[in-house]
PDB file of N, CA, C and O in Angstrom:
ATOM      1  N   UNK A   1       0.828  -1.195   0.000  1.00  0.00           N
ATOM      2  CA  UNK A   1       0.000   0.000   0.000  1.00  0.00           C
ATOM      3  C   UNK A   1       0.868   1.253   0.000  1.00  0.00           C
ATOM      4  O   UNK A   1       0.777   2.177  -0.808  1.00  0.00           O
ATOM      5  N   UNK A   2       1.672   1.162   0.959  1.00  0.00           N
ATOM      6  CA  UNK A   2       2.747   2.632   0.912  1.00  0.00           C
ATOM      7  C   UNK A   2       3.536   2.843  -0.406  1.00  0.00           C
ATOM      8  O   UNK A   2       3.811   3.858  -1.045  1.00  0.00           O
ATOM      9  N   UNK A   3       3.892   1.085  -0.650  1.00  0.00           N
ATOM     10  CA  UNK A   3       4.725   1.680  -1.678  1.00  0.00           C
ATOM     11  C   UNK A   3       4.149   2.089  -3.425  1.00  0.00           C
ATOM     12  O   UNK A   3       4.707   2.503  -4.441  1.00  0.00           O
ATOM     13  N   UNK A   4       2.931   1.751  -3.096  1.00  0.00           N
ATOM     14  CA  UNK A   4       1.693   2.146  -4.457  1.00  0.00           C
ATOM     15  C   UNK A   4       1.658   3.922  -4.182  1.00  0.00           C
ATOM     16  O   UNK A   4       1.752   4.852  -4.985  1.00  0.00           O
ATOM     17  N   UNK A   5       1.504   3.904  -2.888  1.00  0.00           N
ATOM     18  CA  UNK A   5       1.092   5.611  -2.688  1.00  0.00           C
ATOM     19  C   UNK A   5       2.775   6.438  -2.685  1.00  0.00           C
ATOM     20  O   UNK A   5       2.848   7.666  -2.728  1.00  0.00           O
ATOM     21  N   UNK A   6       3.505   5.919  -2.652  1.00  0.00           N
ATOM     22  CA  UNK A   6       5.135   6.330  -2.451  1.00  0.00           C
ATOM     23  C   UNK A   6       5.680   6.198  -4.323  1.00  0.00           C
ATOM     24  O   UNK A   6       6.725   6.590  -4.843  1.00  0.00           O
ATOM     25  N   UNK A   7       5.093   5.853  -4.628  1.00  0.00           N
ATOM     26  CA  UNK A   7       5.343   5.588  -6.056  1.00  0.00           C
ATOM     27  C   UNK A   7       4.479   7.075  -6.705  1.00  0.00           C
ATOM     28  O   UNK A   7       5.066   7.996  -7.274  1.00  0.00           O
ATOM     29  N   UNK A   8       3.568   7.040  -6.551  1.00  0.00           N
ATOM     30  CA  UNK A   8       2.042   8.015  -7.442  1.00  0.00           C
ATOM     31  C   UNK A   8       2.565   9.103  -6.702  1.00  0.00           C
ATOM     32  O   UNK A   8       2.677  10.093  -7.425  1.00  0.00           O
ATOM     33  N   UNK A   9       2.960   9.313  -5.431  1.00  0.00           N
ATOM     34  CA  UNK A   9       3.384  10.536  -4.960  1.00  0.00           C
ATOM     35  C   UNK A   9       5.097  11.563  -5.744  1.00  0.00           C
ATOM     36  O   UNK A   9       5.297  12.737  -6.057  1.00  0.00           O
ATOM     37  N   UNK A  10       5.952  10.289  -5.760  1.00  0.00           N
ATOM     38  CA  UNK A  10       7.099  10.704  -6.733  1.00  0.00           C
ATOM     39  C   UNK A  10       6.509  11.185  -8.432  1.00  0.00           C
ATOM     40  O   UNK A  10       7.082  12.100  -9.024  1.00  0.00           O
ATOM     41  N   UNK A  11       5.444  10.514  -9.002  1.00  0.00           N
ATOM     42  CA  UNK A  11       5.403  10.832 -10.281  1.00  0.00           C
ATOM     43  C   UNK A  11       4.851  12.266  -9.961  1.00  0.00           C
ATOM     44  O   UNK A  11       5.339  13.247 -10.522  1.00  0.00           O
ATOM     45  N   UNK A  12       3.939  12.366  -9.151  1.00  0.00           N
ATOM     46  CA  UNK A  12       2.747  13.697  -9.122  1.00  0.00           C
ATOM     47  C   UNK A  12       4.262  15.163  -8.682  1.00  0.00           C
ATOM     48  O   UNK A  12       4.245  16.383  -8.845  1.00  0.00           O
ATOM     49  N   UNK A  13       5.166  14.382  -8.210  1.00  0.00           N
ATOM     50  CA  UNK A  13       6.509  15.757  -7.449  1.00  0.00           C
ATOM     51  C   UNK A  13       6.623  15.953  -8.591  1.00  0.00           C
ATOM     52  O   UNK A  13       6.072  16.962  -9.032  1.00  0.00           O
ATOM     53  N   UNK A  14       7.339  15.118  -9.476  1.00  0.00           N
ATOM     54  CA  UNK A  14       8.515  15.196 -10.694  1.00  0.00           C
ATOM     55  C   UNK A  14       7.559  15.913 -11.844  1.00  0.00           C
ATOM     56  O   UNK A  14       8.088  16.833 -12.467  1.00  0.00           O
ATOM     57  N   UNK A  15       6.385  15.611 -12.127  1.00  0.00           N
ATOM     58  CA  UNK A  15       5.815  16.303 -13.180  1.00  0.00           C
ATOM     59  C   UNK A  15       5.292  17.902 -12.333  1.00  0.00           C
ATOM     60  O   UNK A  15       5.495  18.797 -13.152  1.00  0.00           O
ATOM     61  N   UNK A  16       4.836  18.371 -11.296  1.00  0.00           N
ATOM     62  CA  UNK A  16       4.996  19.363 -10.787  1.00  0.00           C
ATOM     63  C   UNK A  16       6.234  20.134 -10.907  1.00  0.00           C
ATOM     64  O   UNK A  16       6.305  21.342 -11.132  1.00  0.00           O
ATOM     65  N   UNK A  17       7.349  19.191 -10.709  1.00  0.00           N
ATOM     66  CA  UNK A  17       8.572  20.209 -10.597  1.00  0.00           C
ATOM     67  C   UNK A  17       8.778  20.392 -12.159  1.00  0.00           C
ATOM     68  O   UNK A  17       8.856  21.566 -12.523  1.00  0.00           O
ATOM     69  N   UNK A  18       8.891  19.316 -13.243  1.00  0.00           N
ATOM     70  CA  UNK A  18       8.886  20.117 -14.693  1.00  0.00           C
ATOM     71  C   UNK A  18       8.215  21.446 -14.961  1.00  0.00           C
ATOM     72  O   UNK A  18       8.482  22.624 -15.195  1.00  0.00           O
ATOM     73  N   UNK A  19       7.140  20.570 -14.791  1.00  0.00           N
ATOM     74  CA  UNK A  19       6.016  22.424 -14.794  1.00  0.00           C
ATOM     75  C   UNK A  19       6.584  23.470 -14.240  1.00  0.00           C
ATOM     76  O   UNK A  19       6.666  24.448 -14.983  1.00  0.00           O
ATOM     77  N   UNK A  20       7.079  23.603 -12.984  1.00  0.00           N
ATOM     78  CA  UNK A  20       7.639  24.251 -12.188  1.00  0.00           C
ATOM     79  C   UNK A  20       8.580  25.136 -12.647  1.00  0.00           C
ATOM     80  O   UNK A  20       8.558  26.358 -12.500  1.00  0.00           O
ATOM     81  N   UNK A  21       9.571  24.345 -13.318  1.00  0.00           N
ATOM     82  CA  UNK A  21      10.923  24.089 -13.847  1.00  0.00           C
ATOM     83  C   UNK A  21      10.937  25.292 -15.543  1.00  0.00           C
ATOM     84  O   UNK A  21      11.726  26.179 -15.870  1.00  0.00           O
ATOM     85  N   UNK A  22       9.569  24.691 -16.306  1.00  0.00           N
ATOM     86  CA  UNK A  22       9.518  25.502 -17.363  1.00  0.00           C
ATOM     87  C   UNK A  22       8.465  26.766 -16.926  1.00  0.00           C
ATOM     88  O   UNK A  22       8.550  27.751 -17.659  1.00  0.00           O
ATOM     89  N   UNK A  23       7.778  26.822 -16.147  1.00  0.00           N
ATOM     90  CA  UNK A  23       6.977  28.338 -15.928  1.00  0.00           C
ATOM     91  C   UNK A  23       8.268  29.320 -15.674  1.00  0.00           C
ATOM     92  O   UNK A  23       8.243  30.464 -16.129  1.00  0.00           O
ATOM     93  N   UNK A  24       9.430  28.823 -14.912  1.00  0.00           N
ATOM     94  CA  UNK A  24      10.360  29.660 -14.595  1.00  0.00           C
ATOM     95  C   UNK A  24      11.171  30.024 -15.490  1.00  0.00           C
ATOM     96  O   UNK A  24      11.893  31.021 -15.516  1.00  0.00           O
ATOM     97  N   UNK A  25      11.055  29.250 -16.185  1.00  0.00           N
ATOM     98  CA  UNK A  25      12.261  29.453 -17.359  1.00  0.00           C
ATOM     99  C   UNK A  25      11.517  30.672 -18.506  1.00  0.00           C
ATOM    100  O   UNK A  25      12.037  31.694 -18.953  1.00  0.00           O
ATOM    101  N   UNK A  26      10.206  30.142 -18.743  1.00  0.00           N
ATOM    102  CA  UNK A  26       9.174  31.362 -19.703  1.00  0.00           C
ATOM    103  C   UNK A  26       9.170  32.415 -19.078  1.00  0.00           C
ATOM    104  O   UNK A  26       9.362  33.502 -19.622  1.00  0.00           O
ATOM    105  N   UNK A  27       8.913  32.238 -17.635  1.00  0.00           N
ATOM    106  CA  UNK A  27       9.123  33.656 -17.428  1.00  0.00           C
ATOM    107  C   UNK A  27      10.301  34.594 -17.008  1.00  0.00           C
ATOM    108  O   UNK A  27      10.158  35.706 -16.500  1.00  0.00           O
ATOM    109  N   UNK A  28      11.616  33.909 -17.329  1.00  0.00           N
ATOM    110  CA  UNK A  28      12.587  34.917 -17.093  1.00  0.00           C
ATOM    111  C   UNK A  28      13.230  35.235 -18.534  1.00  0.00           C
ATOM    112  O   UNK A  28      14.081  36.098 -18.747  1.00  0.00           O
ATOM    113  N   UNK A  29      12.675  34.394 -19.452  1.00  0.00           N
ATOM    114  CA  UNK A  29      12.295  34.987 -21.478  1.00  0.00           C
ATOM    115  C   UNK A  29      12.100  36.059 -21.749  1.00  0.00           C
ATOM    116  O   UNK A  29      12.667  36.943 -22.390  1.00  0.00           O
ATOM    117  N   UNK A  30      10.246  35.798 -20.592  1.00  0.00           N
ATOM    118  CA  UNK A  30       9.382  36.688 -21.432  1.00  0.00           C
ATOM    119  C   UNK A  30       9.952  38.362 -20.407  1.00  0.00           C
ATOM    120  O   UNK A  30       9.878  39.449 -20.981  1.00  0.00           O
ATOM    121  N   UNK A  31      10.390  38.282 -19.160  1.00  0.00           N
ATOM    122  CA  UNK A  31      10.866  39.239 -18.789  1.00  0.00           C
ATOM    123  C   UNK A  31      12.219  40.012 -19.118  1.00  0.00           C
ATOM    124  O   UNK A  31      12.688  40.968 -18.498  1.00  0.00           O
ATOM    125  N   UNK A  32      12.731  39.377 -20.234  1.00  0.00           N
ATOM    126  CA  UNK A  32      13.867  40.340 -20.354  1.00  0.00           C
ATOM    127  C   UNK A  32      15.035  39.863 -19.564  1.00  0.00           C
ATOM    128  O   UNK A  32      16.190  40.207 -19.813  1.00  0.00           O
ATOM    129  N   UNK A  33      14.715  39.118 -18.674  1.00  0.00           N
ATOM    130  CA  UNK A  33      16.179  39.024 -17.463  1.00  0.00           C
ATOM    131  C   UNK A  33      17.176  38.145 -18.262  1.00  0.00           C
ATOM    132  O   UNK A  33      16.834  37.292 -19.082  1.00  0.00           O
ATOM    133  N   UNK A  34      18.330  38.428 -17.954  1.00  0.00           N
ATOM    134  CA  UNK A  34      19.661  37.600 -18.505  1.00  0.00           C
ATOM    135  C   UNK A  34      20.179  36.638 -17.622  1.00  0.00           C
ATOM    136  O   UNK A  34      21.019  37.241 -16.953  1.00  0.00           O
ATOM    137  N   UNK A  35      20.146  35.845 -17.378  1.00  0.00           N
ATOM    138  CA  UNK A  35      20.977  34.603 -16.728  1.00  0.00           C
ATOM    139  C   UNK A  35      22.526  35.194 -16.601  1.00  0.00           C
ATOM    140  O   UNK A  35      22.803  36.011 -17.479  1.00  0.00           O
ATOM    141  N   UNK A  36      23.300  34.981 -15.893  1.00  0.00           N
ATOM    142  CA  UNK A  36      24.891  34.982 -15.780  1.00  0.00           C
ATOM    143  C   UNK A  36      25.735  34.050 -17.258  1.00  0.00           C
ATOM    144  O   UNK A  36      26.781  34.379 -17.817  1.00  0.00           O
ATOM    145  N   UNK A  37      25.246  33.393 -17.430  1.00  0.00           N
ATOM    146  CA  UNK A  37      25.600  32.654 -18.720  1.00  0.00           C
ATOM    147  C   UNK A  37      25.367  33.194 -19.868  1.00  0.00           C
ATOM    148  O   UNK A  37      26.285  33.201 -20.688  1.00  0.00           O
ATOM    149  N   UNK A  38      23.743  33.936 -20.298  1.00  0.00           N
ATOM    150  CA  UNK A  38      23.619  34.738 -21.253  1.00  0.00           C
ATOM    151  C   UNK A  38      24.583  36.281 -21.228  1.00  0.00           C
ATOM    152  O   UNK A  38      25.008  36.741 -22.288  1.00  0.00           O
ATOM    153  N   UNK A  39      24.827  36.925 -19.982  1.00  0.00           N
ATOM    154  CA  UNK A  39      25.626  37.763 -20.032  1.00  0.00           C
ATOM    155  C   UNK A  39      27.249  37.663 -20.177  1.00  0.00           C
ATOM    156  O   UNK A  39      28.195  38.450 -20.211  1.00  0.00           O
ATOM    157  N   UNK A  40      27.159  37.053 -20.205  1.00  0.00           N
ATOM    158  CA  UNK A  40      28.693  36.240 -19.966  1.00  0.00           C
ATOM    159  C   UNK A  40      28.824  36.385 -21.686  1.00  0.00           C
ATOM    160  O   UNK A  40      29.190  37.367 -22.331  1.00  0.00           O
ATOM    161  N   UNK A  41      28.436  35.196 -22.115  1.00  0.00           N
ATOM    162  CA  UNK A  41      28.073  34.879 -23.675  1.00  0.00           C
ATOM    163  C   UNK A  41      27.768  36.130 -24.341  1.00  0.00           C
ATOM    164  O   UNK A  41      28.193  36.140 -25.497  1.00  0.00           O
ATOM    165  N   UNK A  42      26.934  37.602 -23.845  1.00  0.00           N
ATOM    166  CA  UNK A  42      26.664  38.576 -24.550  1.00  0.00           C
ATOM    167  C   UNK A  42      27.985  39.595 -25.129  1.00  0.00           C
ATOM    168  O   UNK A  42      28.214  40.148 -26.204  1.00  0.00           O
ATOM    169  N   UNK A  43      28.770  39.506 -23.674  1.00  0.00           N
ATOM    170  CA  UNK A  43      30.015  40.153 -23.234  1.00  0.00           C
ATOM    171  C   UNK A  43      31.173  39.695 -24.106  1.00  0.00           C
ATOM    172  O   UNK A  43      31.884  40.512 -24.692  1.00  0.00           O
ATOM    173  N   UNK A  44      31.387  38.156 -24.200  1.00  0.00           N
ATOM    174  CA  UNK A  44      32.218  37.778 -25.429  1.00  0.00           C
ATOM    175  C   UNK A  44      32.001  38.400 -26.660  1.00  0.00           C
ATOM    176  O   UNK A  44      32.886  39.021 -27.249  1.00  0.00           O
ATOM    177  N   UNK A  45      30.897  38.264 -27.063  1.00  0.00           N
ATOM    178  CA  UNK A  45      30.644  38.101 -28.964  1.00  0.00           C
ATOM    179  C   UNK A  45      30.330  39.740 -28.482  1.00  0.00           C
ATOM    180  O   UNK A  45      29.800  40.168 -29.507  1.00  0.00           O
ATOM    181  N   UNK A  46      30.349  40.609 -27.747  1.00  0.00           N
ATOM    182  CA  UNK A  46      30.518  42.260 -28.268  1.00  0.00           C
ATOM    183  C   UNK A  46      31.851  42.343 -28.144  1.00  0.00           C
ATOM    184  O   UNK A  46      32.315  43.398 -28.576  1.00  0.00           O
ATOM    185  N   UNK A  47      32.829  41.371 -27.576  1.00  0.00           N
ATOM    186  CA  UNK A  47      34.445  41.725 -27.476  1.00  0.00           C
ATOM    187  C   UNK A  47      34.765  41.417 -28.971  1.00  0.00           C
ATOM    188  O   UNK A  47      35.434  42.084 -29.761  1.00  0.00           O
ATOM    189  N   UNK A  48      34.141  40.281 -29.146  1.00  0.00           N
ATOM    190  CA  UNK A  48      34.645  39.338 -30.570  1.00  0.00           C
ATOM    191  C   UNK A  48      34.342  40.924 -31.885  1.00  0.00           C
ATOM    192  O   UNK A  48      35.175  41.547 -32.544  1.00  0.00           O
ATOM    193  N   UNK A  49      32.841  41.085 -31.797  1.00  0.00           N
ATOM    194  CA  UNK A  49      32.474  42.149 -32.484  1.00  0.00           C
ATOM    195  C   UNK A  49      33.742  43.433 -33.131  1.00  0.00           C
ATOM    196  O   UNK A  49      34.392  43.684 -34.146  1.00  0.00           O
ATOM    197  N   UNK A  50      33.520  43.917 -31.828  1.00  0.00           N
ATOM    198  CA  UNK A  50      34.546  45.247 -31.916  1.00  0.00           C
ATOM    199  C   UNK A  50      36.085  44.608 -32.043  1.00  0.00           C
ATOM    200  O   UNK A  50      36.992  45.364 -32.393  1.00  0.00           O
ATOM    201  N   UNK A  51      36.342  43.315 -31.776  1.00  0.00           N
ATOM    202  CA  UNK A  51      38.175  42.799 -32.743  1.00  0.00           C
ATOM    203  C   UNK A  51      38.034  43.075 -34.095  1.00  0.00           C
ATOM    204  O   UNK A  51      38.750  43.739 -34.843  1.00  0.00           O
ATOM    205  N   UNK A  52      36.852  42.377 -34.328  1.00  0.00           N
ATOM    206  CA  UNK A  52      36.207  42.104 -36.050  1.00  0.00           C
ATOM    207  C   UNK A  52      36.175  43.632 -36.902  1.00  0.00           C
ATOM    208  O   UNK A  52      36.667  43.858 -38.007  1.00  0.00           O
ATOM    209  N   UNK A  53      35.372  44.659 -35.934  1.00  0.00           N
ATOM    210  CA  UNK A  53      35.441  45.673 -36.763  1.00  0.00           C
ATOM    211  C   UNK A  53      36.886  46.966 -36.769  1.00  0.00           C
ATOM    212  O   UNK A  53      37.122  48.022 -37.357  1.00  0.00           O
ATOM    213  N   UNK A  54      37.500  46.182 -35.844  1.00  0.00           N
ATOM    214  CA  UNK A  54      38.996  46.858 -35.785  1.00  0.00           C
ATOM    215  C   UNK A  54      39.769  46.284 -36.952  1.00  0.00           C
ATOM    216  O   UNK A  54      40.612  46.979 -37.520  1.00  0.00           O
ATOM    217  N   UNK A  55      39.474  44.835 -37.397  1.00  0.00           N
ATOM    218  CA  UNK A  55      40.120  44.559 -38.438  1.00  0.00           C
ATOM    219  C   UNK A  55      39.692  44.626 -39.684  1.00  0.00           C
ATOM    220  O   UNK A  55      40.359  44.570 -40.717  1.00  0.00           O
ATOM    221  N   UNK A  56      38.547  44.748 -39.547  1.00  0.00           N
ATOM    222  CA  UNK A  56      37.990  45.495 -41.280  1.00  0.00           C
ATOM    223  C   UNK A  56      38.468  46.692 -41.028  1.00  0.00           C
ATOM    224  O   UNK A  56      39.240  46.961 -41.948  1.00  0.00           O
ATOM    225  N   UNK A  57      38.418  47.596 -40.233  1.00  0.00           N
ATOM    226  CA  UNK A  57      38.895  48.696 -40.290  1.00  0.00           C
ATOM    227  C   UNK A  57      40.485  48.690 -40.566  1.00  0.00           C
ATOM    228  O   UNK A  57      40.679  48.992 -41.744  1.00  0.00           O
ATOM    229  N   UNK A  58      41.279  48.530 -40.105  1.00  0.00           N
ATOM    230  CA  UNK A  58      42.681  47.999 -41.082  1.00  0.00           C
ATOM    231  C   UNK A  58      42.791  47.641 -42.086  1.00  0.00           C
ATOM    232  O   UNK A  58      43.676  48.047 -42.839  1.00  0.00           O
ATOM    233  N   UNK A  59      41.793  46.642 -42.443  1.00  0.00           N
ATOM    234  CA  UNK A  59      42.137  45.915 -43.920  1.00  0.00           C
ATOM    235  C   UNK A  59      41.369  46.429 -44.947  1.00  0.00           C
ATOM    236  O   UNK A  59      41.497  45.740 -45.958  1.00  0.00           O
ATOM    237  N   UNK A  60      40.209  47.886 -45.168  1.00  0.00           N
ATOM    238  CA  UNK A  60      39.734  48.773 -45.783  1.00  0.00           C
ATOM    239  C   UNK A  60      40.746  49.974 -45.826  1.00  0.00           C
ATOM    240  O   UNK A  60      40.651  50.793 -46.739  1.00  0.00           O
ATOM    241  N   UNK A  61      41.833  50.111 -44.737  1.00  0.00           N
ATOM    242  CA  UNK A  61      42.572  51.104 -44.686  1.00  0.00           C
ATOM    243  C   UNK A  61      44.092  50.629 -45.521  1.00  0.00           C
ATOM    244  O   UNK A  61      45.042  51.408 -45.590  1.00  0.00           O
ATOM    245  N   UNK A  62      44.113  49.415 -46.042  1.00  0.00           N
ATOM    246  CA  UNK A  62      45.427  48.914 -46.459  1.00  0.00           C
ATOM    247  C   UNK A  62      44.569  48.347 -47.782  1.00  0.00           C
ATOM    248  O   UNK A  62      45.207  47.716 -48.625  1.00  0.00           O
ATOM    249  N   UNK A  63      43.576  48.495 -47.918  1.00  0.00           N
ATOM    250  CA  UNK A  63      43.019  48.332 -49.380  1.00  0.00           C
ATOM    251  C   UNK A  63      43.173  50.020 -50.323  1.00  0.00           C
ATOM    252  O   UNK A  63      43.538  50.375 -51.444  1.00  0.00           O
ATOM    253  N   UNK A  64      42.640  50.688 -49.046  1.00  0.00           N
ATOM    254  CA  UNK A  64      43.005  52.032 -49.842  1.00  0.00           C
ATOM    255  C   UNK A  64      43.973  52.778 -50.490  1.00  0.00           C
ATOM    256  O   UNK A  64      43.925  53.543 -51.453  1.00  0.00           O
ATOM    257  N   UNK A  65      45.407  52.165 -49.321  1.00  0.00           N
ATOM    258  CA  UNK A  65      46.387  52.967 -50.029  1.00  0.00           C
ATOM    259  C   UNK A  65      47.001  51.843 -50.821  1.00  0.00           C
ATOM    260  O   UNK A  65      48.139  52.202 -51.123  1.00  0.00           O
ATOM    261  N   UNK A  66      46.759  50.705 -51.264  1.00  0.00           N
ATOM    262  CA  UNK A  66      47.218  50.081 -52.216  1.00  0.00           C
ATOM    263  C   UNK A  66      46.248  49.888 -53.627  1.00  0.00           C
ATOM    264  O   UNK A  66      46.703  49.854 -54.770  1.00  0.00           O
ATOM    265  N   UNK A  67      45.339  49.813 -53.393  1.00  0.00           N
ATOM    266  CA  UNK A  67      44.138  50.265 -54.942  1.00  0.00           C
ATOM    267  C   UNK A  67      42.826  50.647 -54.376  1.00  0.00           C
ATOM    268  O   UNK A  67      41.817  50.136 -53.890  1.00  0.00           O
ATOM    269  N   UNK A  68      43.605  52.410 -54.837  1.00  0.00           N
ATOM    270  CA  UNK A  68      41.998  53.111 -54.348  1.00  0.00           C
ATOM    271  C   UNK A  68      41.060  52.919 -55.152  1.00  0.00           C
ATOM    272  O   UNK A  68      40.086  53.669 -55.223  1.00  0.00           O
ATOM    273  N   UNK A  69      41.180  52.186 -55.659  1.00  0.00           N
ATOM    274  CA  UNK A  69      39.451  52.433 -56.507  1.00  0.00           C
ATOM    275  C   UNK A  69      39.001  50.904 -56.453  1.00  0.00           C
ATOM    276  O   UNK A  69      38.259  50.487 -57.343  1.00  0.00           O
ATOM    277  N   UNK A  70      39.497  49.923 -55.271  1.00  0.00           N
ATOM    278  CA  UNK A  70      38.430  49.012 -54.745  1.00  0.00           C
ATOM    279  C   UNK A  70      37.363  48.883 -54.337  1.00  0.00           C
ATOM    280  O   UNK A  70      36.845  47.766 -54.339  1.00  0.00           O
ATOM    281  N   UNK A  71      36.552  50.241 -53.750  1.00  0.00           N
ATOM    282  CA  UNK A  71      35.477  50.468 -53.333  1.00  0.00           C
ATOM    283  C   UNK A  71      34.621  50.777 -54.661  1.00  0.00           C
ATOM    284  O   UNK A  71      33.421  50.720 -54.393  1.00  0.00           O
ATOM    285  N   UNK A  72      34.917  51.147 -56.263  1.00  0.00           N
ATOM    286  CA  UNK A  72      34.159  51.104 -57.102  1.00  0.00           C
ATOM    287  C   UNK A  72      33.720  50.444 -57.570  1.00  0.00           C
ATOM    288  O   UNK A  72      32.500  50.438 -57.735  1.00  0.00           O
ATOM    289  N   UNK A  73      34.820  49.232 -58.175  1.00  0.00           N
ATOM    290  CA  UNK A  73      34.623  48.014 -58.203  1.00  0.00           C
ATOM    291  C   UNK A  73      35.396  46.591 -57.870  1.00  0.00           C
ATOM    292  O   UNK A  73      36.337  45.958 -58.349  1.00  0.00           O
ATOM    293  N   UNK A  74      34.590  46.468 -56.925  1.00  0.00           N
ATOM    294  CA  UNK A  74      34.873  45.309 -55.906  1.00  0.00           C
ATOM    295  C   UNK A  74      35.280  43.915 -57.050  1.00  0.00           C
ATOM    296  O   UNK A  74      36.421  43.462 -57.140  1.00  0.00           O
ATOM    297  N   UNK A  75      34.262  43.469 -57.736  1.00  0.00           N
ATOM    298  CA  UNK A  75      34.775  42.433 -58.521  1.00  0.00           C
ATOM    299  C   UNK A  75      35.852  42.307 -59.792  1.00  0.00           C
ATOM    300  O   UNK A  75      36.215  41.332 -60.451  1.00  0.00           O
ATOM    301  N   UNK A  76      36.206  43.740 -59.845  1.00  0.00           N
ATOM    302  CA  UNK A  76      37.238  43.926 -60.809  1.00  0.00           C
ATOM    303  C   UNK A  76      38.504  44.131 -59.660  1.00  0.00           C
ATOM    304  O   UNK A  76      39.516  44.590 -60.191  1.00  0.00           O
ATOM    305  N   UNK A  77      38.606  43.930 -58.505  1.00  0.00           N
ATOM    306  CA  UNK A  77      39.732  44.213 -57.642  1.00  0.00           C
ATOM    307  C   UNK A  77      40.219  43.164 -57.898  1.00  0.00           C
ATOM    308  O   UNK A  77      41.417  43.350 -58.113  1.00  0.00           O
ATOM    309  N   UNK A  78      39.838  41.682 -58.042  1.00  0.00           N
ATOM    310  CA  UNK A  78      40.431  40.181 -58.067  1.00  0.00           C
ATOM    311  C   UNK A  78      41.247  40.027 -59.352  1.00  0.00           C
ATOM    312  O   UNK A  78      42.407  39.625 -59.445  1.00  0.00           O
ATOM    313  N   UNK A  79      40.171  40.542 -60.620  1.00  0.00           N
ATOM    314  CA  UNK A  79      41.615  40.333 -61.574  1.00  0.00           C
ATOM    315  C   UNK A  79      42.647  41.438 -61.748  1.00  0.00           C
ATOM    316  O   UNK A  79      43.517  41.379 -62.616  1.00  0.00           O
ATOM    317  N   UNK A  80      42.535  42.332 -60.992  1.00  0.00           N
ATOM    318  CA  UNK A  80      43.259  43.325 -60.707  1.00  0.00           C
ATOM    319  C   UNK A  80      44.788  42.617 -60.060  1.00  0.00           C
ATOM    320  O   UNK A  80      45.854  42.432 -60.646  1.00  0.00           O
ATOM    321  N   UNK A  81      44.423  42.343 -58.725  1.00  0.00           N
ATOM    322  CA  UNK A  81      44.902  41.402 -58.329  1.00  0.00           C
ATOM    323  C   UNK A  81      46.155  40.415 -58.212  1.00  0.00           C
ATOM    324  O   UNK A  81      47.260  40.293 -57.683  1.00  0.00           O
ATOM    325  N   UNK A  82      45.086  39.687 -59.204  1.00  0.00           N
ATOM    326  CA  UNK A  82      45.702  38.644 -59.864  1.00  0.00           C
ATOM    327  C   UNK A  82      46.990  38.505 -60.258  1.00  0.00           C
ATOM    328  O   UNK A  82      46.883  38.659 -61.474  1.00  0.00           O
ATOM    329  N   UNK A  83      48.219  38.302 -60.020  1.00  0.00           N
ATOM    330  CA  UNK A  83      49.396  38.063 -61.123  1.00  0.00           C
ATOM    331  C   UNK A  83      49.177  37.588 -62.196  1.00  0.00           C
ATOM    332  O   UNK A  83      50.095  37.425 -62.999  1.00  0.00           O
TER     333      UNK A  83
END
């Protein structure tokens, strides 16, 4: 008998605590809040970002003074290029 009611009592916790488990999770989505992991993760890829646009910014600045007129045409820069 206990262990029929010790059994039905664990399933009725564990599907409560899922429920539980995802209401909390929707609602810290639908509120905007960031987890330590999402900020963490946000904080990288804006570091990664601004490397990225430091180096287009170099390599638009070393396109220029070697053939300024890459920005006119871009697909004529390759057989330009080219040896």
């Amino acid at each position: 008998m206990f262990d029929d009611l010790t059994a039905v009592l664990i399933v009725f916790a564990g599907v409560f605590m899922i429920i539980a488990l995802r209401y909390l999770k929707l609602k810290s989505q639908t509120t905007g809040q960031m987890t330590a992991a999402d900020a963490t993760a946000y904080e990288q890829m804006a570091q990664m970002a601004a490397r990225l646009e430091t180096r287009v910014a170099t390599l638009e600045r070393i396109l220029d003074s070697e053939v300024p007129a890459w920005r006119d045409n871009p697909s004529g820069f390759y057989r330009q290029a080219s040896p």
